[in-house]
C-alpha positions as a printed Julia matrix, in Angstrom:
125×3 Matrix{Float64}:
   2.49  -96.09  76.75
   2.23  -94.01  73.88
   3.27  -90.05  74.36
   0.61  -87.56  73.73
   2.67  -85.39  71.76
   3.09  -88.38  69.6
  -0.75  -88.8   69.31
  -1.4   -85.45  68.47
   1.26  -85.43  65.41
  -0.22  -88.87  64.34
  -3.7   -87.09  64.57
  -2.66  -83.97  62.54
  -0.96  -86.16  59.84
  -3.53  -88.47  59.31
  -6.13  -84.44  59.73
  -3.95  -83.17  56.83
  -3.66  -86.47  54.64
  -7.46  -87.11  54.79
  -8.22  -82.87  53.8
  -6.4   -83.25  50.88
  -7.56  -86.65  49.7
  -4.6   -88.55  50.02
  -4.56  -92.26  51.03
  -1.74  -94.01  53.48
  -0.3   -95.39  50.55
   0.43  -92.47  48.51
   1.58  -90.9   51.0
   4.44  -93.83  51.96
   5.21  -93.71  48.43
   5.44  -90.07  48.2
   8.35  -89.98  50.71
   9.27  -93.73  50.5
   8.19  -95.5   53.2
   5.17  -98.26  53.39
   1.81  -97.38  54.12
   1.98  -99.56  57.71
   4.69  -96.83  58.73
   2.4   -93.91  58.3
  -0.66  -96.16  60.47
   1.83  -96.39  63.22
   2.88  -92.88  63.18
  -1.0   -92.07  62.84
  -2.01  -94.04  65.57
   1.33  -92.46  67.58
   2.38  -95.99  67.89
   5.68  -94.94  66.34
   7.39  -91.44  66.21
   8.02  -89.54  63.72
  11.39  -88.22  63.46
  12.79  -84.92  62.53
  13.39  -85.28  59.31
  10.82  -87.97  58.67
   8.06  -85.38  59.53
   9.87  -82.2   57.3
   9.31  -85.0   54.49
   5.38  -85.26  55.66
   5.0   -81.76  55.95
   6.69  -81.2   52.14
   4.35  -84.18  51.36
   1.16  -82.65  52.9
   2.53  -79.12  51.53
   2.01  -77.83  55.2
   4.51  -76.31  57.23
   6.44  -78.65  60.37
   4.24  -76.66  63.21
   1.09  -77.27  61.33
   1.65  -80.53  63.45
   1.88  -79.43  66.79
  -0.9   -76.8   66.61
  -3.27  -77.67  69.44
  -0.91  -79.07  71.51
  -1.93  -78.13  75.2
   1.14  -78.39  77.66
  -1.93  -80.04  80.06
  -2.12  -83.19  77.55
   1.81  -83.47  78.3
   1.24  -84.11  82.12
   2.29  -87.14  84.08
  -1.59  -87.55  84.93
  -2.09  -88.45  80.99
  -3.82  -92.01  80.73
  -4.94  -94.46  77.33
  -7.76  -94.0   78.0
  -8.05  -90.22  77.4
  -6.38  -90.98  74.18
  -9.36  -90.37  71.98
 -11.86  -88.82  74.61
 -13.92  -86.08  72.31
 -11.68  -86.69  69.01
 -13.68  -85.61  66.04
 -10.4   -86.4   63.91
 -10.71  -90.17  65.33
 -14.33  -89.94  63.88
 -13.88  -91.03  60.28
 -17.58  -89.56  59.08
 -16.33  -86.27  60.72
 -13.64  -86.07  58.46
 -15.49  -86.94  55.66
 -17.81  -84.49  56.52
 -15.18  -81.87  56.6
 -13.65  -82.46  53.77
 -16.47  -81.9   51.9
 -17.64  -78.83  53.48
 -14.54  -77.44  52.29
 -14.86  -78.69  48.95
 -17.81  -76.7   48.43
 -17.51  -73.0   47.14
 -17.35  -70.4   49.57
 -20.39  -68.21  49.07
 -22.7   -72.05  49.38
 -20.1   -73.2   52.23
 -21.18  -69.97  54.29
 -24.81  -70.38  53.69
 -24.49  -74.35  54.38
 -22.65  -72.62  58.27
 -25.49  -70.17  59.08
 -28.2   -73.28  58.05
 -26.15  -76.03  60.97
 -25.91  -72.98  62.88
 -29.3   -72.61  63.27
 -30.46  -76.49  62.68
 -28.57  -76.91  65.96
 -29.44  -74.04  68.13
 -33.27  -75.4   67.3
 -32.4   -79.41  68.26
């Protein structure tokens, strides 16, 4: 069974990778390692080592806790099951990534305007 803290590191990696537009395979390259590699760790299939990760975070020019932000010491319980795995994951979804990364691609002053318009688009659904 995979560990959740695992999951959550794969999750932030693959988070991080897909903000800044880089693919599996650059990213292998960049610290020289194939692309399957980074799918396990992504998937948490695999963990990511110490050092292996300070040469992801150099990589993804983040720093080592960017990865474990969000970790909740509930998702580390002995109650933790597959199946609640990717329960409610936006960063499974990959049209909600794509979706961020654009928002953030657009200028600020449009980006808040584009916020107050869902804002009120979904207060009205």
């Amino acid at each position: 069974m995979k560990h959740p803290v695992d999951v959550h590191v794969g999750k932030r990696i693959r988070y991080r990778r897909w903000m800044i537009g880089m693919t599996q395979q650059q990213l292998g390259d960049e610290i020289g390692i194939k692309f399957q590699q980074i799918q396990k760790y992504e998937t948490g299939m695999n963990r990511v080592s110490a050092s292996r990760l300070w040469d992801i975070a150099n990589a993804l020019s983040v720093p080592v806790s960017f990865f474990f932000e969000g970790v909740e010491p509930e998702q580390i319980d002995a109650h933790f099951t597959p199946a609640e795995e990717n329960q409610g994951d936006l960063l499974a979804d990959r049209e909600a990534l794509e979706l961020v990364r654009s928002y953030y691609a657009i200028p600020e002053e449009q980006r808040k305007r584009l916020f107050d318009l869902a804002r009120v688009l979904s207060s009205a659904a």
